[in-house]
Backbone as XML, in Angstrom:
<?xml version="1.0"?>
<chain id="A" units="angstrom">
  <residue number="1" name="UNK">
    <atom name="N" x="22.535" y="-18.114" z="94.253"/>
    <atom name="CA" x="22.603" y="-18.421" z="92.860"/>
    <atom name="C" x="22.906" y="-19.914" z="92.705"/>
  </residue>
  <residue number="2" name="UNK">
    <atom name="N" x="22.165" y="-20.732" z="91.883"/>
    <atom name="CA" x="22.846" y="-22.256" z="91.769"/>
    <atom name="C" x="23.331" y="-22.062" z="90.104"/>
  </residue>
  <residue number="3" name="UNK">
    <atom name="N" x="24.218" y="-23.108" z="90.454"/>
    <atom name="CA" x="25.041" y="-23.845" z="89.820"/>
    <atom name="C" x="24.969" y="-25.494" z="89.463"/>
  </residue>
  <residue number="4" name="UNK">
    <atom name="N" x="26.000" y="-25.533" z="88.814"/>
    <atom name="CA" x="26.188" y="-27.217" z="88.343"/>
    <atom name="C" x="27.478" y="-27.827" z="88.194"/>
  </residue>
  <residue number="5" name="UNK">
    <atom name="N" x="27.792" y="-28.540" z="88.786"/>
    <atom name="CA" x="29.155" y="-28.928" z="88.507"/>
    <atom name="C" x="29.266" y="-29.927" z="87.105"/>
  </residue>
  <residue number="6" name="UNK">
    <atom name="N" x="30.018" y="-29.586" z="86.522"/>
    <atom name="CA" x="30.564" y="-30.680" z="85.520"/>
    <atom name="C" x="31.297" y="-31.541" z="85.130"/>
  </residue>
  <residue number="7" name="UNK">
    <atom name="N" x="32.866" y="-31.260" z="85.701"/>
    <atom name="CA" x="33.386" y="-31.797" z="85.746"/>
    <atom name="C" x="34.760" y="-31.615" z="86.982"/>
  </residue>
  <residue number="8" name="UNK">
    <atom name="N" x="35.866" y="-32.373" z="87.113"/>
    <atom name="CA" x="36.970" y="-31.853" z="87.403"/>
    <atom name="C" x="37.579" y="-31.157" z="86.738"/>
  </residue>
  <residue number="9" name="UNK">
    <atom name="N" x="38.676" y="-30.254" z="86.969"/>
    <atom name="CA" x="39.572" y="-29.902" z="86.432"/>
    <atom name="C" x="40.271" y="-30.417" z="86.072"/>
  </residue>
  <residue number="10" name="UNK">
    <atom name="N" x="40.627" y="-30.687" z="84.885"/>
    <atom name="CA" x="42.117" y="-32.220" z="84.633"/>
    <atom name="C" x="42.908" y="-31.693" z="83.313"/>
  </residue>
  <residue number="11" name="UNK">
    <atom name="N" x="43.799" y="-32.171" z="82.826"/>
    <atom name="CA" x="44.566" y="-32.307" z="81.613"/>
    <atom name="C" x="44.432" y="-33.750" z="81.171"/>
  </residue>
  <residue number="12" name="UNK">
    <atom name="N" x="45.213" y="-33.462" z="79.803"/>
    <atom name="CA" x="45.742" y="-34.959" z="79.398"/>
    <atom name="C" x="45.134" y="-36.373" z="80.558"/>
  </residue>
  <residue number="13" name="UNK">
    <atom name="N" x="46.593" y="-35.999" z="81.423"/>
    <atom name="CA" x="46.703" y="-37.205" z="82.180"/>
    <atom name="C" x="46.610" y="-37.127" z="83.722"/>
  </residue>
  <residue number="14" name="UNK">
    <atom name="N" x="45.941" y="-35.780" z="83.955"/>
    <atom name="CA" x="46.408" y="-35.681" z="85.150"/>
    <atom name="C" x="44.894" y="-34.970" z="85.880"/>
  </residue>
  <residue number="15" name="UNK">
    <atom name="N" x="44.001" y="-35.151" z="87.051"/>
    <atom name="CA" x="42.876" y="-35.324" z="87.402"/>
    <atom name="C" x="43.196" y="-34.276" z="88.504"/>
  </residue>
  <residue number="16" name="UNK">
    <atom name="N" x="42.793" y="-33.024" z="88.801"/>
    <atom name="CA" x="42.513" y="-32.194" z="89.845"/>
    <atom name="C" x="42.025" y="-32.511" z="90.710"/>
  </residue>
  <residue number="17" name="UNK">
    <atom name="N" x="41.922" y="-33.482" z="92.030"/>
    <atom name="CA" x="41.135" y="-33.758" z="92.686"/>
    <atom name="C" x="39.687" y="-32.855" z="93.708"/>
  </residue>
  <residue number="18" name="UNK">
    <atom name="N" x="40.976" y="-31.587" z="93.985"/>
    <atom name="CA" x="40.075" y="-30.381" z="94.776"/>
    <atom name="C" x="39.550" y="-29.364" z="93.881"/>
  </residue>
  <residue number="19" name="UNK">
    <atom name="N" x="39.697" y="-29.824" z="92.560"/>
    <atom name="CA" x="39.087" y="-28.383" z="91.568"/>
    <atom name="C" x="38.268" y="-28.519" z="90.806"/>
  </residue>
  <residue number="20" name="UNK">
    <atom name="N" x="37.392" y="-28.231" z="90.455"/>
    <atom name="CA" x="35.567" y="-28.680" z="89.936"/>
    <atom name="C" x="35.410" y="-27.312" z="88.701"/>
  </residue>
  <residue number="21" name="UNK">
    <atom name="N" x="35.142" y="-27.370" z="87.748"/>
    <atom name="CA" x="35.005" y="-26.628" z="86.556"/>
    <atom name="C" x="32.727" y="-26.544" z="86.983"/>
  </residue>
  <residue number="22" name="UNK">
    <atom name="N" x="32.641" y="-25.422" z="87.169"/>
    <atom name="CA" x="31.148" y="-25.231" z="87.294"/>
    <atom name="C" x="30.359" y="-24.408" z="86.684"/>
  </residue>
  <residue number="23" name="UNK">
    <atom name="N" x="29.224" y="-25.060" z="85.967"/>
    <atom name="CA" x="28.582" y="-23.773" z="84.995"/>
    <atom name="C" x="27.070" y="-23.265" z="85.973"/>
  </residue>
  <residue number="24" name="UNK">
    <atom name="N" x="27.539" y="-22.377" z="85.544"/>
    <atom name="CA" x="26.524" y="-21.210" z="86.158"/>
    <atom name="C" x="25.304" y="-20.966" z="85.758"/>
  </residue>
  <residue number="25" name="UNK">
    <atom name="N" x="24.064" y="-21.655" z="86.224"/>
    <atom name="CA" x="22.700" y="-21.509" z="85.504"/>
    <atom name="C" x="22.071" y="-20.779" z="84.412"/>
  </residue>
  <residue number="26" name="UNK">
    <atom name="N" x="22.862" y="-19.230" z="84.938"/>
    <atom name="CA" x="22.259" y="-17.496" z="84.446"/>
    <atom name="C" x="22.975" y="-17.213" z="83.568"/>
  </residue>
  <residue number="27" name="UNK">
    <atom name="N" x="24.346" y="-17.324" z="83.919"/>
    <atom name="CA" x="25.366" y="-16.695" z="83.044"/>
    <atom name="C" x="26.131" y="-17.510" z="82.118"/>
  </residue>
  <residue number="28" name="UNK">
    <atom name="N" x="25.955" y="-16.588" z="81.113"/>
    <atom name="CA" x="26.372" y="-16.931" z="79.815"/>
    <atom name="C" x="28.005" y="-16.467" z="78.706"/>
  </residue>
  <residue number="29" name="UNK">
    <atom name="N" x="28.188" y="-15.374" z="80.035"/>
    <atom name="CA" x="29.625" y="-14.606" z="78.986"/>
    <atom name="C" x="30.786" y="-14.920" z="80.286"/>
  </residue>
  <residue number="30" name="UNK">
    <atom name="N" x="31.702" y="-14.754" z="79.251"/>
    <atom name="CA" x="32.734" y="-14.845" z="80.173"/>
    <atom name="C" x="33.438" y="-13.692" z="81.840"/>
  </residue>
  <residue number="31" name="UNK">
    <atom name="N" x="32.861" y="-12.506" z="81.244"/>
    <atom name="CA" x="32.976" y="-11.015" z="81.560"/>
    <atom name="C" x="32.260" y="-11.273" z="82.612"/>
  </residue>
  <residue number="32" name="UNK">
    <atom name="N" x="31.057" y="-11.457" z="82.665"/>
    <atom name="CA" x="29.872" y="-11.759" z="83.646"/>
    <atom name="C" x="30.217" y="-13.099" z="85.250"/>
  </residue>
  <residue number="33" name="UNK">
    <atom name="N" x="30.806" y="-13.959" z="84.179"/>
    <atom name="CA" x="31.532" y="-15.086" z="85.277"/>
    <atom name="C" x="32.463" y="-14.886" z="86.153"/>
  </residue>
  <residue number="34" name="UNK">
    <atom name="N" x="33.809" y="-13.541" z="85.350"/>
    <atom name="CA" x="34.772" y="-13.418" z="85.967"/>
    <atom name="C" x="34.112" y="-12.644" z="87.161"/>
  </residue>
  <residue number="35" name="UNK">
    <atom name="N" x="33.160" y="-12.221" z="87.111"/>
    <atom name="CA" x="32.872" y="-11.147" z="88.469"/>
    <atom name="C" x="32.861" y="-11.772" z="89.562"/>
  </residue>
  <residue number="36" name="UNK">
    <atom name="N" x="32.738" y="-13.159" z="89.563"/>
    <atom name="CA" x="31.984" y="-13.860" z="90.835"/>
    <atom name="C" x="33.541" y="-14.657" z="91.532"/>
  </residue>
  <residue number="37" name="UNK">
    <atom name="N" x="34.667" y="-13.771" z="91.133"/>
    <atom name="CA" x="35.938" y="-14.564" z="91.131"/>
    <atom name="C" x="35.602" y="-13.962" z="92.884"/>
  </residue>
  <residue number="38" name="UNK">
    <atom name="N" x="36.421" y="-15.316" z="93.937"/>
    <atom name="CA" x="36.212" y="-14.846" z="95.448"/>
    <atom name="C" x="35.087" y="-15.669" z="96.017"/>
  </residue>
  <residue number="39" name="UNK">
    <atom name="N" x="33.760" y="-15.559" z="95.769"/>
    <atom name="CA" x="32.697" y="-15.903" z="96.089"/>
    <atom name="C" x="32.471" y="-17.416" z="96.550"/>
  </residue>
  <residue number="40" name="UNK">
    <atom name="N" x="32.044" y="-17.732" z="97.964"/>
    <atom name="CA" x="31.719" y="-18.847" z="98.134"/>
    <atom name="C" x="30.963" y="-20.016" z="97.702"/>
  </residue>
  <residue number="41" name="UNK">
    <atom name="N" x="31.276" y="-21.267" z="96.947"/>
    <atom name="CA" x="30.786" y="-22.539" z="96.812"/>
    <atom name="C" x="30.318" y="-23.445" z="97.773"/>
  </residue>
  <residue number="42" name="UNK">
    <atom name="N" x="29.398" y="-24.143" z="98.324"/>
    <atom name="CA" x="29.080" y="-24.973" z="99.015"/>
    <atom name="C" x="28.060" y="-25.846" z="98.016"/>
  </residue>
  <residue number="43" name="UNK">
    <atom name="N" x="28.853" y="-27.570" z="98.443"/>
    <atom name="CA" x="28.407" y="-28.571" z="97.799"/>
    <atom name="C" x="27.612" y="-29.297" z="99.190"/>
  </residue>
  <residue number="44" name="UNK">
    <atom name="N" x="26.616" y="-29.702" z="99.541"/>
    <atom name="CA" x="25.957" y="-30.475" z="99.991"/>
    <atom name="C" x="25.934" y="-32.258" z="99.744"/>
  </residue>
  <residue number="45" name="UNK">
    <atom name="N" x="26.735" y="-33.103" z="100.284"/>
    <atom name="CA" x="26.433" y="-34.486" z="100.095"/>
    <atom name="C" x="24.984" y="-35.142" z="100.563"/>
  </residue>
  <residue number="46" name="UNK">
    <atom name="N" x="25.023" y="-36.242" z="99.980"/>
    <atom name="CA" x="23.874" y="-37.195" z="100.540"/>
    <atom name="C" x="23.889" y="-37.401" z="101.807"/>
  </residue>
  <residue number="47" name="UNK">
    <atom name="N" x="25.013" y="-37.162" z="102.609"/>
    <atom name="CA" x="24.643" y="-37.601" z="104.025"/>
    <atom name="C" x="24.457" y="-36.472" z="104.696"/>
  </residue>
  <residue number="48" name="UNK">
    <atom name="N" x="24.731" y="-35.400" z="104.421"/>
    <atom name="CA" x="24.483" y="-33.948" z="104.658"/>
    <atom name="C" x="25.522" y="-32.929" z="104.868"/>
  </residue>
  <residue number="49" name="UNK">
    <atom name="N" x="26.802" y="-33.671" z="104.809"/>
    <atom name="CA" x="27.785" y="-33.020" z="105.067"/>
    <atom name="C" x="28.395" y="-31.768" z="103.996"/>
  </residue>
  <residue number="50" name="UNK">
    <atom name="N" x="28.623" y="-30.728" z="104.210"/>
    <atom name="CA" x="28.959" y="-29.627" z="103.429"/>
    <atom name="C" x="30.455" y="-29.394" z="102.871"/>
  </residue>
  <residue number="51" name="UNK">
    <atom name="N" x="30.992" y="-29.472" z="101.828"/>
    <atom name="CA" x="31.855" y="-29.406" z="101.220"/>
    <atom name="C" x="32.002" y="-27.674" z="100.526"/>
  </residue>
  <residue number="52" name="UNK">
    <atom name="N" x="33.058" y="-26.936" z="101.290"/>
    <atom name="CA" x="33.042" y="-24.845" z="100.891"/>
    <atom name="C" x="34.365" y="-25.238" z="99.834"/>
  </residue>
  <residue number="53" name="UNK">
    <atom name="N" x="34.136" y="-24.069" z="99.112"/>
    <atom name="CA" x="35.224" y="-23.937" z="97.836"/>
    <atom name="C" x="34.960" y="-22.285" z="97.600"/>
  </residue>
  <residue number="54" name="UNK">
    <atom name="N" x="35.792" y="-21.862" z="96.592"/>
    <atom name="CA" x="35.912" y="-20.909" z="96.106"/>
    <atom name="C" x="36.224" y="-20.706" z="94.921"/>
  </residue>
  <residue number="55" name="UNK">
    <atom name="N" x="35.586" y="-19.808" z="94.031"/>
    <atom name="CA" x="35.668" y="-19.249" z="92.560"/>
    <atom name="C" x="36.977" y="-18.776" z="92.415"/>
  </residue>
  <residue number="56" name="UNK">
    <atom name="N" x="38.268" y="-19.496" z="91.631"/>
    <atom name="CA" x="39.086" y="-18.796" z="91.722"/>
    <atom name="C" x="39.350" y="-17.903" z="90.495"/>
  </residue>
  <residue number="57" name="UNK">
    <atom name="N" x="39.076" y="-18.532" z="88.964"/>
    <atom name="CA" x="38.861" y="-17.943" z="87.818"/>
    <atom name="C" x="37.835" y="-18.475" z="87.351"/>
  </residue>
  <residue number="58" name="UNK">
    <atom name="N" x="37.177" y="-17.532" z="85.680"/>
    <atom name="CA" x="36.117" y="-17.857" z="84.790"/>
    <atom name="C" x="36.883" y="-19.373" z="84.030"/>
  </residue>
  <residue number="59" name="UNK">
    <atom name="N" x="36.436" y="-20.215" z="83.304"/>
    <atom name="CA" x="37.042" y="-21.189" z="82.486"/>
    <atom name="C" x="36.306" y="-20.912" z="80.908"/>
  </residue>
  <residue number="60" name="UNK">
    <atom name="N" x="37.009" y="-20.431" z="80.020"/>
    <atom name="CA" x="36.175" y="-20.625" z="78.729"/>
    <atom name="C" x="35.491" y="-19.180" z="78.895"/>
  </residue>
  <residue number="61" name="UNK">
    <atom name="N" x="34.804" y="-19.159" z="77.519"/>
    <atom name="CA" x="34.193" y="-18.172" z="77.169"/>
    <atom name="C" x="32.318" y="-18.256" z="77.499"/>
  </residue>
  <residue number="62" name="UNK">
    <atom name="N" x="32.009" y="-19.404" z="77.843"/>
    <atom name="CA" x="30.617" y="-19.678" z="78.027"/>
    <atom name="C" x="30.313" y="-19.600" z="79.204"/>
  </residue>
  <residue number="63" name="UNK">
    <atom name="N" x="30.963" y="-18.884" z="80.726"/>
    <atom name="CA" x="30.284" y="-18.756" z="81.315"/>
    <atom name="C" x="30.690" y="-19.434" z="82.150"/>
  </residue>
  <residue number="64" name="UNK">
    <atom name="N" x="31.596" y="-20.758" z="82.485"/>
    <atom name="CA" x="31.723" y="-21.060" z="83.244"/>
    <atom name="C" x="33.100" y="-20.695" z="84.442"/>
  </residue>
  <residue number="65" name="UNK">
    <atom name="N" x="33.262" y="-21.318" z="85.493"/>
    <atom name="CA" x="34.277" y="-20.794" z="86.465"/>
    <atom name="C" x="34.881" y="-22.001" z="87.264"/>
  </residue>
  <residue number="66" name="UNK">
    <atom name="N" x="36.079" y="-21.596" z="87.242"/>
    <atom name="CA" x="36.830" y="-22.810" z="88.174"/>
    <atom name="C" x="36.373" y="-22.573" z="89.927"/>
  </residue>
  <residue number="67" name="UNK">
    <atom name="N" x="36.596" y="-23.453" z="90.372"/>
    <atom name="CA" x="36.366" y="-23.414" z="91.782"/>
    <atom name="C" x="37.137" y="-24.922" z="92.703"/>
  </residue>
  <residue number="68" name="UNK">
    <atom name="N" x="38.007" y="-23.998" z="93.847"/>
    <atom name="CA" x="39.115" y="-24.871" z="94.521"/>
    <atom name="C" x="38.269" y="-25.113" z="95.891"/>
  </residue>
  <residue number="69" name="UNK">
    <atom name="N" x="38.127" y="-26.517" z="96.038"/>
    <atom name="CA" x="37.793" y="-26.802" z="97.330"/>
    <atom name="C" x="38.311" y="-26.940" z="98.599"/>
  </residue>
  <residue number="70" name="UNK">
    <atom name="N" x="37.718" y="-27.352" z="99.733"/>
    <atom name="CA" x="38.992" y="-27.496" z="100.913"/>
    <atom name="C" x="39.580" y="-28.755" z="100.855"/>
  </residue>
  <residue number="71" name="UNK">
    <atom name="N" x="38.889" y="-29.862" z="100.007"/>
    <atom name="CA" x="39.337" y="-31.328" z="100.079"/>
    <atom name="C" x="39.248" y="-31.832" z="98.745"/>
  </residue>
  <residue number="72" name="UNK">
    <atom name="N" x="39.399" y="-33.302" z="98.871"/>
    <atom name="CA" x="38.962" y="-33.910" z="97.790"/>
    <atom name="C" x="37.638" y="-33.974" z="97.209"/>
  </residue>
  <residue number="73" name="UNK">
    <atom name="N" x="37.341" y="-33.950" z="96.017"/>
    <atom name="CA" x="35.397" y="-33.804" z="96.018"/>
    <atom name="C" x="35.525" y="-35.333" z="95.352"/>
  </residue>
  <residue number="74" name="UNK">
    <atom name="N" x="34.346" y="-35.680" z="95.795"/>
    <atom name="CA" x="33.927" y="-37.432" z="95.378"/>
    <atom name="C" x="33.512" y="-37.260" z="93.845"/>
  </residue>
  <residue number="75" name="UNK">
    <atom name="N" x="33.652" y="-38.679" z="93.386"/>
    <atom name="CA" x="32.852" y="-38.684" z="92.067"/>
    <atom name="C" x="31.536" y="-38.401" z="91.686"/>
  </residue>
  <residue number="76" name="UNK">
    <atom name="N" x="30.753" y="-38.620" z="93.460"/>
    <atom name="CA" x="29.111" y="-38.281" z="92.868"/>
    <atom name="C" x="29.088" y="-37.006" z="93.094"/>
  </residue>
  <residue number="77" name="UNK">
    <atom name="N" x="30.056" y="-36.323" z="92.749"/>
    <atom name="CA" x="29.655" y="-34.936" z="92.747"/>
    <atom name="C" x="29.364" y="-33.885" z="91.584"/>
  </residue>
  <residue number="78" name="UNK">
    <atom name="N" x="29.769" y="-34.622" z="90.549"/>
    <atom name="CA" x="29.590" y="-34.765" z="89.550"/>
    <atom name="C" x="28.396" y="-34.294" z="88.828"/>
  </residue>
  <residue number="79" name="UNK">
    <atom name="N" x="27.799" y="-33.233" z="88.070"/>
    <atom name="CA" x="26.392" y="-33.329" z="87.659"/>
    <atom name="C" x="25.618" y="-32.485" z="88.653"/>
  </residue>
  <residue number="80" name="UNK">
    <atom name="N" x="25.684" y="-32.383" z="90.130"/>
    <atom name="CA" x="25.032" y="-31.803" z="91.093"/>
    <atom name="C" x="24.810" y="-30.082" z="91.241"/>
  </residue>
  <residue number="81" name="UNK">
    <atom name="N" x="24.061" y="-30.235" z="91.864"/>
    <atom name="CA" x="23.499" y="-28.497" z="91.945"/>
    <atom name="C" x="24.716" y="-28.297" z="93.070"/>
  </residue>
  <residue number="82" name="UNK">
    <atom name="N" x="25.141" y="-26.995" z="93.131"/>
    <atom name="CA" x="25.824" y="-26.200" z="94.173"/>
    <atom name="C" x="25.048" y="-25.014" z="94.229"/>
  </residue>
  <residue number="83" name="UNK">
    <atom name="N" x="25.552" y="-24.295" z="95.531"/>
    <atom name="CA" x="25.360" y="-22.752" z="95.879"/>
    <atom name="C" x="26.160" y="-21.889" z="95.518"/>
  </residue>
  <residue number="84" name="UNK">
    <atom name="N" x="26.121" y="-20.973" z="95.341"/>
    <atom name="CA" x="27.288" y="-19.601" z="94.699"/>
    <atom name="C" x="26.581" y="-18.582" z="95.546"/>
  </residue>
  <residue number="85" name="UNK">
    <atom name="N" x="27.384" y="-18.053" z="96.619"/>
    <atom name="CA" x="27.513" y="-16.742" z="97.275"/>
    <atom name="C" x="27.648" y="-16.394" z="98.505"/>
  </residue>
</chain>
């Protein structure tokens, strides 16, 4: 299943470095998102190196889902397609 990342996770003032807010191509409800709570993320960089995460909750009512990585994720990660599963 792909995905899209959008943004970090952040507040106010404070920037999640390992946590990426990602909307989900297909899905549209919240009910539908929470299912995929568990399920593996893999981000692919430009140099080829693979970055795994995991769905930990849905975010919002539209579908999208948080997801915790093993590291820091870069800024160009931003905008990019991921894998889900």
């Amino acid at each position: 299943m792909e995905a899209q990342i959008t943004s970090f996770r952040r507040s106010k003032r404070v920037i999640k470095g390992n946590q990426m807010i990602i909307k989900l191509l297909d899905i549209d409800k919240r009910l539908e998102a929470s299912r995929l709570v568990g399920k593996k993320v893999v981000w692919k960089s430009p140099a080829g190196k693979e970055i795994t995460g995991e769905i930990i909750s849905a975010h919002g009512n539209k579908g999208c889902v948080r997801a915790r990585f093993e590291k820091g994720m870069p800024g160009q990660a931003v905008f990019n397609k991921v894998k889900v599963g």
